[in-house]
BAGU-10748 format. One record per residue (C-alpha): residue number from 0; residue in one letter; x, y, z. Coordinates in steps of 0.02 Angstrom, whole numbers, plus 50000, padded with zeros to 5 digits. Each point is the difference from the previous one (the first is absolute). Layout:
# BAGU-10748
PT  seq  type   east  north     up
PT  NUM     A      X      Y      Z
...
This chain:
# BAGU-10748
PT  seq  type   east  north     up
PT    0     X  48885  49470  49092
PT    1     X  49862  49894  50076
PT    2     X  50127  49964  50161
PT    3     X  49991  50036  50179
PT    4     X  50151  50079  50073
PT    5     X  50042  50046  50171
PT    6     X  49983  50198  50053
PT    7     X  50108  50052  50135
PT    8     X  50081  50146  50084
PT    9     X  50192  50093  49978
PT   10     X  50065  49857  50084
PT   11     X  49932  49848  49923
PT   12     X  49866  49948  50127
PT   13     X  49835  49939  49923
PT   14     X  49836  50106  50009
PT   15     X  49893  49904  49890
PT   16     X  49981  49903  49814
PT   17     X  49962  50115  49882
PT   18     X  49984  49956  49797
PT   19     X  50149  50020  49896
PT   20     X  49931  50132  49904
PT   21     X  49955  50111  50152
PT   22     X  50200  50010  50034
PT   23     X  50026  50039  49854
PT   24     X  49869  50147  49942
PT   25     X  50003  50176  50042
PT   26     X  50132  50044  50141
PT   27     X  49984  49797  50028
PT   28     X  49987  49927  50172
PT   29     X  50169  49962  50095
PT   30     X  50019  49818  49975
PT   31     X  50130  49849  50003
PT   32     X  50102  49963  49858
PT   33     X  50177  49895  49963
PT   34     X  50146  50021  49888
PT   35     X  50092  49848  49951
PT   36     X  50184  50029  49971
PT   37     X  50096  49808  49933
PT   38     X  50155  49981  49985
PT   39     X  50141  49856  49934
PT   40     X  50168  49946  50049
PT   41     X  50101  50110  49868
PT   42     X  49926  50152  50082
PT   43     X  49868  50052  49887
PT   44     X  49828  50055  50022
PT   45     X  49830  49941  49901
PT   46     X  49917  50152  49944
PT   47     X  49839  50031  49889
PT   48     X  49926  50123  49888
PT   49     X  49810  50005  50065
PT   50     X  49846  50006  49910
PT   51     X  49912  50103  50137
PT   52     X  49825  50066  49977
PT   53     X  50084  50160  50105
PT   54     X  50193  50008  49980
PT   55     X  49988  49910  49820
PT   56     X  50187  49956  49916
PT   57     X  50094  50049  50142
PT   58     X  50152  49888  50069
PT   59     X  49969  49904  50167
PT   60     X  50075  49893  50135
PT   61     X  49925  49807  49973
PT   62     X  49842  50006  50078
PT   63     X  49880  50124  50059
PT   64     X  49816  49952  50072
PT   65     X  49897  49999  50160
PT   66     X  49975  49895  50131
PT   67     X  49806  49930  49961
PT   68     X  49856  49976  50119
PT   69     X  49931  49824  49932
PT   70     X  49894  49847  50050
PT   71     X  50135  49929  50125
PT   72     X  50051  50152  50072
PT   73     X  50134  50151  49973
PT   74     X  50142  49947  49897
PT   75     X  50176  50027  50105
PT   76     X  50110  50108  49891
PT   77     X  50131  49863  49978
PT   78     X  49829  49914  49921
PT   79     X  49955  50129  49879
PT   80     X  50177  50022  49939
PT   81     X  50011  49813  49970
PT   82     X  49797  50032  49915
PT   83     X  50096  50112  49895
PT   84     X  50139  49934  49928
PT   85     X  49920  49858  49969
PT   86     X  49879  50094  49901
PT   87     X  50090  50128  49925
PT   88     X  50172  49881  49960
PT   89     X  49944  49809  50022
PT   90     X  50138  50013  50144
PT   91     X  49976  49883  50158
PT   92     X  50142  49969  50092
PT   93     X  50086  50161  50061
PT   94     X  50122  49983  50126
PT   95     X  49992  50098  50178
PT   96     X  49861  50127  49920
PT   97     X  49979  50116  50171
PT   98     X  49944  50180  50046
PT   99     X  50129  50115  50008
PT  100     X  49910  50169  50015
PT  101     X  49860  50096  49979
PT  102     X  49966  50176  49929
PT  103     X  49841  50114  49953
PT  104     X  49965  50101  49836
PT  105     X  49840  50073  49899
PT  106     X  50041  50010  49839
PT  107     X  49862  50076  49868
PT  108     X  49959  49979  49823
PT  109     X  49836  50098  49947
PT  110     X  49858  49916  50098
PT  111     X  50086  49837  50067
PT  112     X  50150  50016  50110
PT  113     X  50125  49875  50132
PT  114     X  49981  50015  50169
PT  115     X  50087  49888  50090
PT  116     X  50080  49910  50147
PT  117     X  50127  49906  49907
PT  118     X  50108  49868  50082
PT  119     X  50156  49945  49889
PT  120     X  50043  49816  49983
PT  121     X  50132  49940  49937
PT  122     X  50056  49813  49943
PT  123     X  50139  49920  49895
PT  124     X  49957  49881  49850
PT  125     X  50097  49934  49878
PT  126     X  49888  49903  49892
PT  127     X  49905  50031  49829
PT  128     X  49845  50131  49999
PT  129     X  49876  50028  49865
PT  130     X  49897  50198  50018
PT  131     X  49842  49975  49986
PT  132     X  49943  50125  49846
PT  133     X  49879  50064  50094
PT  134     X  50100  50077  50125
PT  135     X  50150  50031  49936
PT  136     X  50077  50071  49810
PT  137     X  50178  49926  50031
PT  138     X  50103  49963  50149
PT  139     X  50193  49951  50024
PT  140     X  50130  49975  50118
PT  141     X  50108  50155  50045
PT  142     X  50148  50032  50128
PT  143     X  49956  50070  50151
PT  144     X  50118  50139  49986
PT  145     X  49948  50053  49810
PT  146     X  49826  50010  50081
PT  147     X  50052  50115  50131
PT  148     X  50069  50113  49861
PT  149     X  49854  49999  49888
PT  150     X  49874  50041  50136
PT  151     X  50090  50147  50048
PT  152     X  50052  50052  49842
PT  153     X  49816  49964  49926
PT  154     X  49892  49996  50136
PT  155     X  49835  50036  49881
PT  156     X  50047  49826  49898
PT  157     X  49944  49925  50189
PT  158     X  49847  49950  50093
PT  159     X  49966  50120  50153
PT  160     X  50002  49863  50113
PT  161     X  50161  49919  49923
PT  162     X  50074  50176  50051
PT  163     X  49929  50017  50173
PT  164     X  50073  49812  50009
PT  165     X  50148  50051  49956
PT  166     X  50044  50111  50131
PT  167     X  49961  49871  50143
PT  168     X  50131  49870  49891
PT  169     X  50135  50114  50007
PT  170     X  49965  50026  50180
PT  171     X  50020  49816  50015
PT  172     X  50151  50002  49931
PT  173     X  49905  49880  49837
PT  174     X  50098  50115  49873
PT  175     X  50191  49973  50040
């Protein structure tokens, strides 16, 4: 929790670095976030089961984090999702990872709580992964479509974000 993230308005434009932990506190701090969706060439997804000190051993798209505020400057969001799944999955080579929408949500769990700017990203890779334990309980491919289904037939087995995210991929068309 010791990270600085980057505060910002409804519509994603920067106020000011705040510390992770003030985002996340309280009623949190609006703030910029990322959800990683992969994907492979048979048309399946990579999804995890995330050991979350909020939204613990729920189901999620690949990635989740925050763009960070460090030494050499703000990370881009294509450089914090690529932070991330290298982190997270030992994965370094994803192919034409890019933005594809953005979404807000506050989501709260006693005293900590999500409130975001997300921006969705999504990439295709076909190679091996390994979850790191200390993000993740289990993770596994899954067809885009059988996703679909689940998340609306079991939306409380999903992340909040992963089901804001949702909506914007079926928007894009990401689902058919």
């Amino acid at each position: 929790m010791g990270q600085t993230i980057l505060a910002c308005d409804d519509n994603g434009n920067f106020l000011e670095y705040i510390p992770r932990m003030v985002g996340h506190t309280g009623q949190g701090r609006r703030h910029l976030a990322i959800t990683v969706l992969l994907y492979n060439s048979m048309g399946q997804v990579l999804l995890q089961r995330r050991k979350h000190q909020v939204f613990d051993n729920i189901w999620d798209f690949t990635a989740s984090t925050h763009p960070l505020h460090t030494s050499n400057g703000d990370e881009s969001l294509v450089e914090a999702a690529e932070r991330c799944l290298k982190e997270e999955w030992g994965i370094r080579d994803v192919r034409g990872i890019r933005e594809i929408g953005e979404f807000n949500y506050y989501a709260k769990v006693g005293e900590l709580c999500e409130n975001e700017h997300d921006h969705i990203l999504l990439g295709e890779y076909n190679g091996d992964f390994k979850l790191n334990s200390d993000v993740g309980y289990e993770a596994k491919w899954v067809d885009k479509r059988q996703v679909l289904k689940d998340m609306e037939a079991n939306p409380d087995k999903y992340s909040a974000w992963a089901k804001e995210s949702l909506k914007v991929l079926k928007d894009k068309v990401f689902f058919d």
